[in-house]
BAFI-3210 file (N, C-alpha, C; in Angstrom, 3 decimals, decimal comma, padded with zeros to 6 digits):
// residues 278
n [1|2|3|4|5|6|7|8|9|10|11|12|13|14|15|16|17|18|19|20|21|22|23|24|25|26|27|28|29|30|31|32|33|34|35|36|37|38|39|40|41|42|43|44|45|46|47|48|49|50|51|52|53|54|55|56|57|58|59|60|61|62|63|64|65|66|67|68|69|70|71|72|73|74|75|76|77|78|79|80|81|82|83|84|85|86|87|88|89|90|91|92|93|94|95|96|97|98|99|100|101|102|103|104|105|106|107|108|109|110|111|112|113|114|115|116|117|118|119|120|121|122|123|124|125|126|127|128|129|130|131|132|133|134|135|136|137|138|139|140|141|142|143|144|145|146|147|148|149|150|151|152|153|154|155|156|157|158|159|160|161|162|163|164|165|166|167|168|169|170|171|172|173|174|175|176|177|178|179|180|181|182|183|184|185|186|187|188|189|190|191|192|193|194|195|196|197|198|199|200|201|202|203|204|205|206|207|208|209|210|211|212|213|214|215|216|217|218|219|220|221|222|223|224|225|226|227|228|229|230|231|232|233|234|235|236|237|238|239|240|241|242|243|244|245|246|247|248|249|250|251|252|253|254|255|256|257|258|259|260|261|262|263|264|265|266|267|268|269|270|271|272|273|274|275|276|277|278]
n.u [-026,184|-024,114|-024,628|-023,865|-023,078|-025,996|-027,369|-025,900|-026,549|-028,704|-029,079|-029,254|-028,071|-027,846|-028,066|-029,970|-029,759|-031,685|-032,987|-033,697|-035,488|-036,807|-039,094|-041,372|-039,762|-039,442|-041,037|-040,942|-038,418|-038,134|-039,410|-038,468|-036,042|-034,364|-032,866|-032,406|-033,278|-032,322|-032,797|-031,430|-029,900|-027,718|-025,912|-026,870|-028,759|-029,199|-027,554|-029,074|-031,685|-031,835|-033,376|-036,048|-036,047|-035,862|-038,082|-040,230|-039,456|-040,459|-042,630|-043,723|-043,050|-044,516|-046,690|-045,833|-045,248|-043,078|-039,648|-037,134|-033,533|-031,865|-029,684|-027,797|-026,636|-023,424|-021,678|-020,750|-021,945|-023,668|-026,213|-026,923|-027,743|-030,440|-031,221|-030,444|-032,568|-034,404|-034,295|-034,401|-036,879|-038,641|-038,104|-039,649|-040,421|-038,374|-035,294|-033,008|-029,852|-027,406|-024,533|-022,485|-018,507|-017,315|-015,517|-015,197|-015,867|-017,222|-018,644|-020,173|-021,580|-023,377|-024,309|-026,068|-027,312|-029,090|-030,648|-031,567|-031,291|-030,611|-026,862|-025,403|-022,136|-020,407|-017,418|-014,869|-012,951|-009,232|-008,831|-010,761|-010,133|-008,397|-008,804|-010,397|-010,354|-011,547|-014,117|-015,238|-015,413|-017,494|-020,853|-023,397|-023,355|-024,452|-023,089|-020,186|-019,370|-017,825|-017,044|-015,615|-015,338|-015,210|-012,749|-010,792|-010,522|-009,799|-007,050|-005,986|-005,847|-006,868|-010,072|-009,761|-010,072|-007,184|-005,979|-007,480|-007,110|-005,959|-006,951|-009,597|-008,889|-008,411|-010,636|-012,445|-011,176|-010,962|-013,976|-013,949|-012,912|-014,210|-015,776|-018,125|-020,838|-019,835|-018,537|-019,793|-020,007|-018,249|-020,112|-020,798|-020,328|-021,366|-024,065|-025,700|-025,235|-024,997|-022,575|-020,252|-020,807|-021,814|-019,320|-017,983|-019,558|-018,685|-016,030|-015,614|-016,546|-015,089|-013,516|-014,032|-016,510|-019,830|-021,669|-023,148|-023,196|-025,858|-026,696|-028,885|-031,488|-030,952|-028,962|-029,057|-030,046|-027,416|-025,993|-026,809|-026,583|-023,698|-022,610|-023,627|-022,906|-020,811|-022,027|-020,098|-018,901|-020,964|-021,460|-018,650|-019,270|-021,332|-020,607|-018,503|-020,316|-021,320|-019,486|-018,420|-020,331|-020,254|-018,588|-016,853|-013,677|-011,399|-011,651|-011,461|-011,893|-011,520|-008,809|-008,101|-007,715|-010,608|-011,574|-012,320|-012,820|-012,690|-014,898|-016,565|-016,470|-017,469|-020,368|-020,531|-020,936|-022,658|-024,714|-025,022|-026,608|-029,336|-032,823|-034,485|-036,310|-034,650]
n.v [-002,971|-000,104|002,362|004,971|004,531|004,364|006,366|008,438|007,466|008,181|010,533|013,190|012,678|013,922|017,574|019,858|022,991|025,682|028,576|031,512|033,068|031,915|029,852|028,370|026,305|024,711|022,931|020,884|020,558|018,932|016,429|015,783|014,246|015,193|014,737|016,667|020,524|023,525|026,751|029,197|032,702|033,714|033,268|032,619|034,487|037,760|041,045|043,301|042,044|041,222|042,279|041,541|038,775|037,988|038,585|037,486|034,587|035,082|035,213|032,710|030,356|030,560|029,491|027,245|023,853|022,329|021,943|023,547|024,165|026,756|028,989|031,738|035,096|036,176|036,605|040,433|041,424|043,361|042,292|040,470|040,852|041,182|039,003|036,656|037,956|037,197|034,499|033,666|034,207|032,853|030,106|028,261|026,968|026,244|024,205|024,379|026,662|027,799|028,999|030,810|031,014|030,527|031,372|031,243|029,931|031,089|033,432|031,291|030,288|032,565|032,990|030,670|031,013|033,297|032,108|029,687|027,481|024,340|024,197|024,221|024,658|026,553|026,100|027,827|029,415|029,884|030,978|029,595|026,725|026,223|027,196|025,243|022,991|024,537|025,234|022,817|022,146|022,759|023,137|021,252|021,533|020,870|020,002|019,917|021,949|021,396|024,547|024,181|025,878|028,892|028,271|027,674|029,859|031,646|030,441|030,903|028,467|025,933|024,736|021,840|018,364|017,288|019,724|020,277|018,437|018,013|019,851|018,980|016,368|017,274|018,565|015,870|014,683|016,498|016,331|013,821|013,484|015,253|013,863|014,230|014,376|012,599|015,017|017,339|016,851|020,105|021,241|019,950|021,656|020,582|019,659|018,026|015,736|013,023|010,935|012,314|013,393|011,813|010,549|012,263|011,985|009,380|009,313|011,192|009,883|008,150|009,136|009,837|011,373|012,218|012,858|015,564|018,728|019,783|021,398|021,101|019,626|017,424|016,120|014,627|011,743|010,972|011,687|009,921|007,564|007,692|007,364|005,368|001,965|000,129|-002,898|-005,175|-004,368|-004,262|-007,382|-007,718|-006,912|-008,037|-010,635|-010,758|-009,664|-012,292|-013,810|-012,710|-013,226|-015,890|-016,687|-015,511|-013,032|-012,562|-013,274|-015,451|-014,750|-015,492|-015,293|-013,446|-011,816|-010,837|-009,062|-006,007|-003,480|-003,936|-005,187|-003,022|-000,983|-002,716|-002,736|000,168|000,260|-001,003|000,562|002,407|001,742|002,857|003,476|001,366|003,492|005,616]
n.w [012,816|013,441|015,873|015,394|011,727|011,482|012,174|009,795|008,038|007,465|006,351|004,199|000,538|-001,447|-001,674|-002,922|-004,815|-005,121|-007,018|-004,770|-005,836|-007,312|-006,529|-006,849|-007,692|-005,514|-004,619|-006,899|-007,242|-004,856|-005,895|-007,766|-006,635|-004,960|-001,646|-000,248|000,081|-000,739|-000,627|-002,094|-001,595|-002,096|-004,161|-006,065|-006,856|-008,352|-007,060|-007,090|-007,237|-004,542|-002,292|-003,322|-003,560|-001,407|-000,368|-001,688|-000,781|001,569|001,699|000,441|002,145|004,043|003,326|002,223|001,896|002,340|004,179|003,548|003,325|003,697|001,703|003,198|002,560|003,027|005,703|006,424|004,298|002,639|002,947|004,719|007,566|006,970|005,844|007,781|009,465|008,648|008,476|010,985|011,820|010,316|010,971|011,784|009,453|007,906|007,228|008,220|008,250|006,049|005,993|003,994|003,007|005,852|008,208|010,805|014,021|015,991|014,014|013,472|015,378|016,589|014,498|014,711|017,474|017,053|014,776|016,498|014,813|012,809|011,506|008,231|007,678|004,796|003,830|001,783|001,641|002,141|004,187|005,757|005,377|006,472|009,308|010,427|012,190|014,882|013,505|013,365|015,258|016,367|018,727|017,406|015,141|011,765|009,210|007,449|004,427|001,226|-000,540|-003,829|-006,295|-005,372|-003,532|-004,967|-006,358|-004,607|-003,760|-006,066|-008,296|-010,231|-010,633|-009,345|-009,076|-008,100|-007,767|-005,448|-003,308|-001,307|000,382|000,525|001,719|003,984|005,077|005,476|007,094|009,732|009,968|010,818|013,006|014,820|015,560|013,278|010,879|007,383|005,269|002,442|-000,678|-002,961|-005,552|-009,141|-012,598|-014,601|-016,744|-018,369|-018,299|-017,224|-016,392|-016,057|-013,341|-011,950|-011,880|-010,084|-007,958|-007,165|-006,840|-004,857|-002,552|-002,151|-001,086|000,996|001,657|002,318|001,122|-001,911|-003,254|-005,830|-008,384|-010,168|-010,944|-012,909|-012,219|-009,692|-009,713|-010,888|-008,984|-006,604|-007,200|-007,759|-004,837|-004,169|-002,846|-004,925|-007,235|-006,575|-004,705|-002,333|-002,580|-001,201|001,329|002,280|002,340|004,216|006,529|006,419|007,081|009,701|011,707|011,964|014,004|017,227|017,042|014,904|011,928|008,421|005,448|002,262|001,743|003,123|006,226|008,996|010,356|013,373|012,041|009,914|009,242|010,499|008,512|006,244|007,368|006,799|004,150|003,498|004,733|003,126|000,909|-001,578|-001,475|-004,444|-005,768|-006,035]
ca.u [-025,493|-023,766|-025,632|-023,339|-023,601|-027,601|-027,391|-025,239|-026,957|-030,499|-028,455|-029,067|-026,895|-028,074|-028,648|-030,002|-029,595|-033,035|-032,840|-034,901|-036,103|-038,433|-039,679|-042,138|-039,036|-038,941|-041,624|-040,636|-037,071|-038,201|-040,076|-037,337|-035,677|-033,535|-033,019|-031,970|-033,150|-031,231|-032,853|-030,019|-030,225|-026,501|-025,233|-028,003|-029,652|-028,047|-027,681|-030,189|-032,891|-031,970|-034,444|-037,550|-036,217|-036,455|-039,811|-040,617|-038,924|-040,856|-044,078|-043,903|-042,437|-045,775|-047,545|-045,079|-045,223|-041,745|-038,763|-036,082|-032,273|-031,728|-028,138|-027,767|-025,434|-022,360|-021,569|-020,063|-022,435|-025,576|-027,665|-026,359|-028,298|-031,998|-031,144|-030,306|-033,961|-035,623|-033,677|-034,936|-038,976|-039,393|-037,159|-040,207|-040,406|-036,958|-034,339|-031,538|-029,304|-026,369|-023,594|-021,187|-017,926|-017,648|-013,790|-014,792|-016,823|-018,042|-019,679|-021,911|-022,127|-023,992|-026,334|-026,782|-028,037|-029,869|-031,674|-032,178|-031,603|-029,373|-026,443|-024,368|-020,840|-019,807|-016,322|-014,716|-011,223|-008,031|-008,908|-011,694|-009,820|-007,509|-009,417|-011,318|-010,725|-012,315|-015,174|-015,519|-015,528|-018,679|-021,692|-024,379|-023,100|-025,073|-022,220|-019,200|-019,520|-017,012|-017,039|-014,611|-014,883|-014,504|-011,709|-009,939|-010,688|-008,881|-005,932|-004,981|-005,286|-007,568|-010,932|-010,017|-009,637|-005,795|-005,883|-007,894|-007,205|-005,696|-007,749|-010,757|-008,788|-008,258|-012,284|-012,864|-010,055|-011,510|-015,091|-014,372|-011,660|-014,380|-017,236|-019,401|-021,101|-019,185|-018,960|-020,336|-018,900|-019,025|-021,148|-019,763|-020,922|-022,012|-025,722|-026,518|-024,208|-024,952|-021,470|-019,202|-021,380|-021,739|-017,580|-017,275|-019,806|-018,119|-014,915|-015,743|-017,522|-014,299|-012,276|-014,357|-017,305|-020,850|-022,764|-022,557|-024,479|-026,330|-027,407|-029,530|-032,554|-030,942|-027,653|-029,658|-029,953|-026,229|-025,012|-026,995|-026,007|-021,896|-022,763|-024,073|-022,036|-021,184|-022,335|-019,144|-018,705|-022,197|-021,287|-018,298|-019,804|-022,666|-019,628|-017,674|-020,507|-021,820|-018,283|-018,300|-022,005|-019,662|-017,510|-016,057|-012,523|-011,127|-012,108|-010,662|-012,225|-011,102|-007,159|-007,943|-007,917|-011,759|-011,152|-013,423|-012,066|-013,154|-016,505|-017,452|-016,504|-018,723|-021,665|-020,477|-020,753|-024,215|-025,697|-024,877|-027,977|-030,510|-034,114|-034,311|-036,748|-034,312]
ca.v [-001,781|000,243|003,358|006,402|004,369|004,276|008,181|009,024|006,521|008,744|012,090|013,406|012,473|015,197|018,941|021,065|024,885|026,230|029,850|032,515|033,880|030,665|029,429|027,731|025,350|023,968|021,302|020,688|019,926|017,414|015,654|015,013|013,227|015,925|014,565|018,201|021,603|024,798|027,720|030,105|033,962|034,284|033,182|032,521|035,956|039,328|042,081|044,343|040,871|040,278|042,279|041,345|037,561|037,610|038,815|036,544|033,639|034,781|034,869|031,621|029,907|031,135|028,653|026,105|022,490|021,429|022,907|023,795|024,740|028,894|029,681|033,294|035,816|036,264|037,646|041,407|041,703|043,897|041,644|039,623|041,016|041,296|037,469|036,324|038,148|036,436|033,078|033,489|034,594|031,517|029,167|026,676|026,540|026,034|022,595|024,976|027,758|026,996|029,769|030,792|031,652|030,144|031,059|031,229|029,525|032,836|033,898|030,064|030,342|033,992|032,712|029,270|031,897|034,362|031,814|028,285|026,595|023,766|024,997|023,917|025,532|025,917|026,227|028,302|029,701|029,149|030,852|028,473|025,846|026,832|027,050|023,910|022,382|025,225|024,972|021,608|021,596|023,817|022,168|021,673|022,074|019,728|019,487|021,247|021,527|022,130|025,333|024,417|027,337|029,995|027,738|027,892|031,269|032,218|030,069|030,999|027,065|025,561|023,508|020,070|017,552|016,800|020,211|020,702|017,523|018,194|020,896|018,330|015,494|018,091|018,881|014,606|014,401|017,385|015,906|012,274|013,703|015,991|012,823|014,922|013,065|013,291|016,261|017,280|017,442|020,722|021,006|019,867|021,912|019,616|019,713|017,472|014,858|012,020|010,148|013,287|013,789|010,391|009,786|012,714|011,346|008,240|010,007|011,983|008,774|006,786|009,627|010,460|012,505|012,096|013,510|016,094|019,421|019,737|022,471|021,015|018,182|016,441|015,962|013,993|010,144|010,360|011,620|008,926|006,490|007,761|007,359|004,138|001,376|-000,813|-004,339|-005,785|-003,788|-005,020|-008,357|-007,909|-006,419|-009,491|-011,916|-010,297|-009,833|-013,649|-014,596|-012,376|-014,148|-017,653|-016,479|-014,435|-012,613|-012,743|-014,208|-015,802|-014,604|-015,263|-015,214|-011,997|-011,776|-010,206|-008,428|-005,355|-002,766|-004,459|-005,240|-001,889|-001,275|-003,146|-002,051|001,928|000,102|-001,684|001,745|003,876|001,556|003,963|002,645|001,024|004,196|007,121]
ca.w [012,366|014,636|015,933|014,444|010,860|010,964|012,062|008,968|006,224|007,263|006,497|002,888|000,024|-002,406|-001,319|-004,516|-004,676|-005,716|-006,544|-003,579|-007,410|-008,909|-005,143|-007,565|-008,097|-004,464|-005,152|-008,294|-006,823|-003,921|-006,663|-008,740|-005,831|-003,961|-000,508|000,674|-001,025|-000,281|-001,381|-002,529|-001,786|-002,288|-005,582|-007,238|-006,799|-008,343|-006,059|-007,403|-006,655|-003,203|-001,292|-003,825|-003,891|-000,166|000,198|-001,988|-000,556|003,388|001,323|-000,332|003,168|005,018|002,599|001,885|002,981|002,307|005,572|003,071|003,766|003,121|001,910|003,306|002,082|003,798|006,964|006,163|002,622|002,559|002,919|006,101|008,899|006,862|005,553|009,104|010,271|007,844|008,727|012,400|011,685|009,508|011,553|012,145|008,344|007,374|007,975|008,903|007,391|005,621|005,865|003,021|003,338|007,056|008,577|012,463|014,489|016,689|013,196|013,273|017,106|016,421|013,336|015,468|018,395|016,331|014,538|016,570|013,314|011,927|010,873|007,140|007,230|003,331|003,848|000,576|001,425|002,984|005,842|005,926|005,421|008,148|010,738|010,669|013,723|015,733|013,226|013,234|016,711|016,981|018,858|017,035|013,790|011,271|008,375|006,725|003,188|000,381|-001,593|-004,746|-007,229|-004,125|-002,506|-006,095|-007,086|-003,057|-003,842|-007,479|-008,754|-011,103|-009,600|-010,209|-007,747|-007,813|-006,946|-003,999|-002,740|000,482|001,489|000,925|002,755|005,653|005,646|005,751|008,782|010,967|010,837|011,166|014,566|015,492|014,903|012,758|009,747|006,467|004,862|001,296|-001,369|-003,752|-006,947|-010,672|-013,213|-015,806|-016,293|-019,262|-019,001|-016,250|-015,772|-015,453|-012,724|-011,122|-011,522|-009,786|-006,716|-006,497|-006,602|-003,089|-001,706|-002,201|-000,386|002,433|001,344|002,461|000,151|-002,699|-003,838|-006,605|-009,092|-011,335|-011,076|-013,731|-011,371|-008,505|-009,981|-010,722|-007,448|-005,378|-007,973|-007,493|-003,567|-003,726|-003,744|-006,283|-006,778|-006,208|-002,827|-001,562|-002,452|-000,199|002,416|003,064|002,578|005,858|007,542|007,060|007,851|011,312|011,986|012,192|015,194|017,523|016,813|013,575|010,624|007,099|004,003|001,110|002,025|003,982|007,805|008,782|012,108|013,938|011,364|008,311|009,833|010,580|007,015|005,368|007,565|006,287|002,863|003,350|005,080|002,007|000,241|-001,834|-002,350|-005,426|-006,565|-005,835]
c.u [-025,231|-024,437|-025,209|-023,490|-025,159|-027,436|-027,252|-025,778|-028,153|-030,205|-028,757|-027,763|-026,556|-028,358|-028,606|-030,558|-031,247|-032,597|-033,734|-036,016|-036,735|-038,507|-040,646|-041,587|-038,233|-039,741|-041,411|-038,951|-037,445|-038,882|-039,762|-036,218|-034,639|-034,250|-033,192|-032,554|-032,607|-031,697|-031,555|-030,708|-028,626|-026,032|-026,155|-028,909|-028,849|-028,620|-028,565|-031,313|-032,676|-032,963|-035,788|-037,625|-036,613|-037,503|-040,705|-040,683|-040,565|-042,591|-044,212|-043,504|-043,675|-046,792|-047,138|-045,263|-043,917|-040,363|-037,454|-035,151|-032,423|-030,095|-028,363|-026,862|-024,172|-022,525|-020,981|-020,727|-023,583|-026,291|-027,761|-027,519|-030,128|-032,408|-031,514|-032,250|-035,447|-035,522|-035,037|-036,537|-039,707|-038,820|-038,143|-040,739|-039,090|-036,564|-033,233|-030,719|-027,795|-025,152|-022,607|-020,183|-017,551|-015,866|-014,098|-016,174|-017,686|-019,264|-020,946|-022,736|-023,593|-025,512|-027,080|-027,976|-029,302|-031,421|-032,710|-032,019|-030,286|-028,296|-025,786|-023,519|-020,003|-018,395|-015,500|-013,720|-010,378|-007,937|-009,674|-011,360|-008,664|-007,860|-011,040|-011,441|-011,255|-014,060|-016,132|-016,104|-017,435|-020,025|-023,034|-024,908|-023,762|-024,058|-021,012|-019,759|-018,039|-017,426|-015,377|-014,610|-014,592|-013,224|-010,831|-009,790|-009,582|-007,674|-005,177|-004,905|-006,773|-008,551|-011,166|-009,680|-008,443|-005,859|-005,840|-008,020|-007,094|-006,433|-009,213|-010,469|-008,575|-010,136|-012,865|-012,219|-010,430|-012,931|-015,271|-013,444|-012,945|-015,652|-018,396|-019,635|-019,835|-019,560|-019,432|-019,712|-019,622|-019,528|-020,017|-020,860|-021,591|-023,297|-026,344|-025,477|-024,094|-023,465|-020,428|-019,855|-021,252|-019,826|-017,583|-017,894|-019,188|-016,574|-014,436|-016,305|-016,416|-013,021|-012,614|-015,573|-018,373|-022,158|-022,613|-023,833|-024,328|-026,880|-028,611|-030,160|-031,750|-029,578|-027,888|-029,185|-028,297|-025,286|-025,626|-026,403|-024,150|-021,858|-023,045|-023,494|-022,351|-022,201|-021,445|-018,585|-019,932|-022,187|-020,283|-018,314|-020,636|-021,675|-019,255|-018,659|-020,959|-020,727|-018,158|-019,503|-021,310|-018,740|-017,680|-014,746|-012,086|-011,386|-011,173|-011,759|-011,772|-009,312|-007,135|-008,674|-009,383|-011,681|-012,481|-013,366|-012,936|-014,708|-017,124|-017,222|-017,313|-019,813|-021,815|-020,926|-022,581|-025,193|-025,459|-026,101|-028,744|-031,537|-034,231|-035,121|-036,047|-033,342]
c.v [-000,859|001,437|005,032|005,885|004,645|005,784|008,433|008,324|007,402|010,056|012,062|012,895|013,535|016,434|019,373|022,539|024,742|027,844|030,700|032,975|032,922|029,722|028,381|026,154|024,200|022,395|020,763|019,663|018,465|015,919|014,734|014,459|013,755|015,345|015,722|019,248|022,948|026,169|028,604|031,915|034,481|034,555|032,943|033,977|036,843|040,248|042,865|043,453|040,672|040,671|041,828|039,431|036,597|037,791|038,078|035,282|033,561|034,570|033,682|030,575|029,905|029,925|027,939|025,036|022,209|022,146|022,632|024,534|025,996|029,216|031,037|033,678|035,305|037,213|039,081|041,814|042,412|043,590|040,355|039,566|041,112|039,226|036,335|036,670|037,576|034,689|032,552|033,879|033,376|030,490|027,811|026,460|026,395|024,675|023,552|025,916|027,355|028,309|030,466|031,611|031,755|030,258|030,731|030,708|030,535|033,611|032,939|030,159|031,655|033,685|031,407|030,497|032,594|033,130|030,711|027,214|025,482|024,647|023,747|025,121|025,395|026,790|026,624|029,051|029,444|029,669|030,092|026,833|025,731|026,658|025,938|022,957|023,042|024,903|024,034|021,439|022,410|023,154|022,274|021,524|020,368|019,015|020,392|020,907|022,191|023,275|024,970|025,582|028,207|029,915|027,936|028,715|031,811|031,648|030,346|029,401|027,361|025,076|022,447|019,620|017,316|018,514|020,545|019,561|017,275|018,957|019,830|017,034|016,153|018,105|017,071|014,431|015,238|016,767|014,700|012,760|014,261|015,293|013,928|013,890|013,990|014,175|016,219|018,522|018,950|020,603|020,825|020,345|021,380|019,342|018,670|016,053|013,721|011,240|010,665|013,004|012,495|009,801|010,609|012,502|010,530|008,490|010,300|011,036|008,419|007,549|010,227|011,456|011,755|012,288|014,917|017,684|019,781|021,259|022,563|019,615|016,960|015,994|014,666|012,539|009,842|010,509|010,666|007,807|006,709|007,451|005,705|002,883|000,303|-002,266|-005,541|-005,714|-004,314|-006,344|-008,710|-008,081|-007,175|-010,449|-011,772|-010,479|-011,395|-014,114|-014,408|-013,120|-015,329|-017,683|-015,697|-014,140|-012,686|-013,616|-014,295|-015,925|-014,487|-015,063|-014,285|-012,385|-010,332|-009,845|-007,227|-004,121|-003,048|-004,720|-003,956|-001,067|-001,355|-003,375|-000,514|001,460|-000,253|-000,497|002,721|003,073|002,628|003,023|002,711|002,626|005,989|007,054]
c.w [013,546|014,579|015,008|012,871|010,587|011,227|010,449|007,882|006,523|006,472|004,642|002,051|-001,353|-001,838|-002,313|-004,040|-005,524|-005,826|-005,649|-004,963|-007,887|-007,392|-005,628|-007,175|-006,735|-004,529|-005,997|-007,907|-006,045|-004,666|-007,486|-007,878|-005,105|-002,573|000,415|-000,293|-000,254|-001,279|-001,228|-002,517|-001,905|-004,182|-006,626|-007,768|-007,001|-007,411|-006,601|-007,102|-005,633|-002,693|-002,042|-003,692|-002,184|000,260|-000,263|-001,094|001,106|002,721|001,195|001,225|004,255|004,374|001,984|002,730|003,637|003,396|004,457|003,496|003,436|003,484|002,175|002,634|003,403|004,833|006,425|004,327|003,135|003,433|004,302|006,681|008,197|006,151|007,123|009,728|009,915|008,457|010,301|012,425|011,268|009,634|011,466|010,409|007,636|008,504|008,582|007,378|007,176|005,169|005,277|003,756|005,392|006,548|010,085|013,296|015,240|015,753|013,046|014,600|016,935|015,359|014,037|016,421|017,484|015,646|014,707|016,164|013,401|011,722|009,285|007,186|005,928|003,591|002,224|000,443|002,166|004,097|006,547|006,316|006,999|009,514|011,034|011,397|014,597|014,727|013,324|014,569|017,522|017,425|018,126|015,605|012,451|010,219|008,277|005,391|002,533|-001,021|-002,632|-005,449|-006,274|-003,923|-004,188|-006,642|-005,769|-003,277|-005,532|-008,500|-009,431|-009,756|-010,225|-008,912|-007,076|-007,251|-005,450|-003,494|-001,416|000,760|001,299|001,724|004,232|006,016|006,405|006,963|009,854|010,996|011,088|012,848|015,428|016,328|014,670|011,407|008,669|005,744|003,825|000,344|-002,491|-005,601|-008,226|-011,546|-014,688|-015,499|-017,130|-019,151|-017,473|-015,755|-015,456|-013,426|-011,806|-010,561|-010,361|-008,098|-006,321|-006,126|-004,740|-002,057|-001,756|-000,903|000,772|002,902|001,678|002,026|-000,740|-002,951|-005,454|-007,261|-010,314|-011,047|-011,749|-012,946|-009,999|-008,812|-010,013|-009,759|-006,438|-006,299|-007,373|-005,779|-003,309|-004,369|-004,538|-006,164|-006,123|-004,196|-002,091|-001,628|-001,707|000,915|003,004|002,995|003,884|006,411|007,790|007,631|009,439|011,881|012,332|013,583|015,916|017,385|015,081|012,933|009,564|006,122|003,080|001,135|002,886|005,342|007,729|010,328|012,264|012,996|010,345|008,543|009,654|009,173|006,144|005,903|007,003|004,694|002,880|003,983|003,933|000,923|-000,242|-002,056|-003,406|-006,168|-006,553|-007,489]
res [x|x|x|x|x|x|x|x|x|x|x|x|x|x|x|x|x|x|x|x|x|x|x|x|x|x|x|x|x|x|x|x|x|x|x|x|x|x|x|x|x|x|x|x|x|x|x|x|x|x|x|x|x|x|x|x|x|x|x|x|x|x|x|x|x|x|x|x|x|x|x|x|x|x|x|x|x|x|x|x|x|x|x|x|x|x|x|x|x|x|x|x|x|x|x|x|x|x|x|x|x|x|x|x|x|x|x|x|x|x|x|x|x|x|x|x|x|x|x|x|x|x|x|x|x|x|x|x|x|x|x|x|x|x|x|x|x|x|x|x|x|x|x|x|x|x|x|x|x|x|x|x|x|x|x|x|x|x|x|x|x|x|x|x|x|x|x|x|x|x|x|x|x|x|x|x|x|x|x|x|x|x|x|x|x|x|x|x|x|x|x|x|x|x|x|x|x|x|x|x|x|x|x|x|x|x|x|x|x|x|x|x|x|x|x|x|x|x|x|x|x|x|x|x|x|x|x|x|x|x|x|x|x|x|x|x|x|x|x|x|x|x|x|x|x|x|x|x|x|x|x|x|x|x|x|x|x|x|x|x|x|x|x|x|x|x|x|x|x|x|x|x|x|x|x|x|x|x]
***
């Protein structure tokens, strides 16, 4: 397997929002088989809870095992610059800070500085979308992500896929140009209902997506399931490669010419594997 595949098959395929407000619910999350957890002090928390959910959050972080993500607010909100000071105090207990509302790279460059950390850029309007080759380009930078409801609430459209299609094939084309892993896709609100949920992983897996976030425990099994491919595709994928195993240069499988292309292919296909117990 080639070395940028094994990178990108180690990379989460789930990130779940936890709210800063039930901190309780971080073990509870990794338990139920979140690869990623993301405590939330933005959207999850009303403005009259931010400063109690953060004092919470630095308490509970002082005596936590688990190095969970921390969505901050936004740059230009309140709560920016005491989010950010928290980000950077409890840096060696946190995976990295995950940005909303990301248009310019100067604003990740600044929280990269400030706090050391990872970064996640959740990309969520059209100026966002816009300027995604400077973002993309930022060193360091661990993902982009897609904000849909934001990015559809900023453009006036519905959040469905045929919508925001191009602005999520622009996010897949700036980080495969920029070679960053693939991006992730944003959350579907269906909480009780496993195969909305799973179409809509395999959906973003088929078009370029790397992984998806999550709002709800019960969301996990069917987004590594929509990520992971089929049976049919893994039975492709060990055909090519036994065929490339017989030669060098092109191959004939099955009526189809098996060249360096198609190879590396169906190693991207055979590294998206989950262990049988996720």
């Amino acid at each position: 397997m080639a070395a940028s595949a094994c990178a990108e098959a180690m990379l989460p395929v789930s990130y779940l929002f936890v709210p800063a407000t039930r901190c309780e619910r971080i073990a509870k999350a990794s338990a139920a088989g979140a690869q990623a957890i993301i405590v939330d002090l933005e959207d999850a928390v009303d403005a009259a809870h931010k400063e109690a959910a953060r004092e919470q959050l630095a308490t509970h972080l002082q005596a936590g095992a688990l190095k969970p993500w921390l969505r901050i607010n936004a740059l230009g909100t309140p709560w920016f610059e005491q989010d950010l000071a928290l980000a950077a105090s409890a840096r060696a207990r946190l995976a990295g800070v995950m940005l909303p509302k990301s248009e310019r790279a100067q604003d990740l460059a600044a929280v990269q500085a400030q706090t050391g950390l990872p970064l996640i850029a959740l990309v969520e309007s059209a100026r966002g979308i816009a300027a995604l080759t400077e973002l993309a380009a930022l060193p360091g930078l661990h993902r982009l992500a897609f904000g849909s409801a934001d990015l559809s609430r900023d453009l006036g459209c519905e959040d469905s896929w045929d919508s925001l299609l191009l602005a999520r094939q622009a996010m897949v084309l700036h980080c495969a140009a920029a070679g960053l892993p693939a991006p992730i896709d944003g959350v579907s609100f269906v909480l009780d209902q496993p195969e909305p949920v799973r179409h809509d992983a395999a959906r973003a897996a088929r078009h370029g997506f790397g992984a998806k976030l999550c709002i709800h425990p019960a969301q996990i099994a069917a987004v590594h399931e929509g990520f992971a491919p089929s049976p049919a595709q893994l039975q492709w994928a060990q055909a090519v490669l036994a065929a490339a195993a017989q030669g060098e240069g092109a191959q004939r499988l099955a009526g189809q010419m098996i060249d360096r292309p198609v190879i590396e292919r169906a190693r991207q296909l055979l590294s998206r594997q989950l262990p049988r117990d996720l």
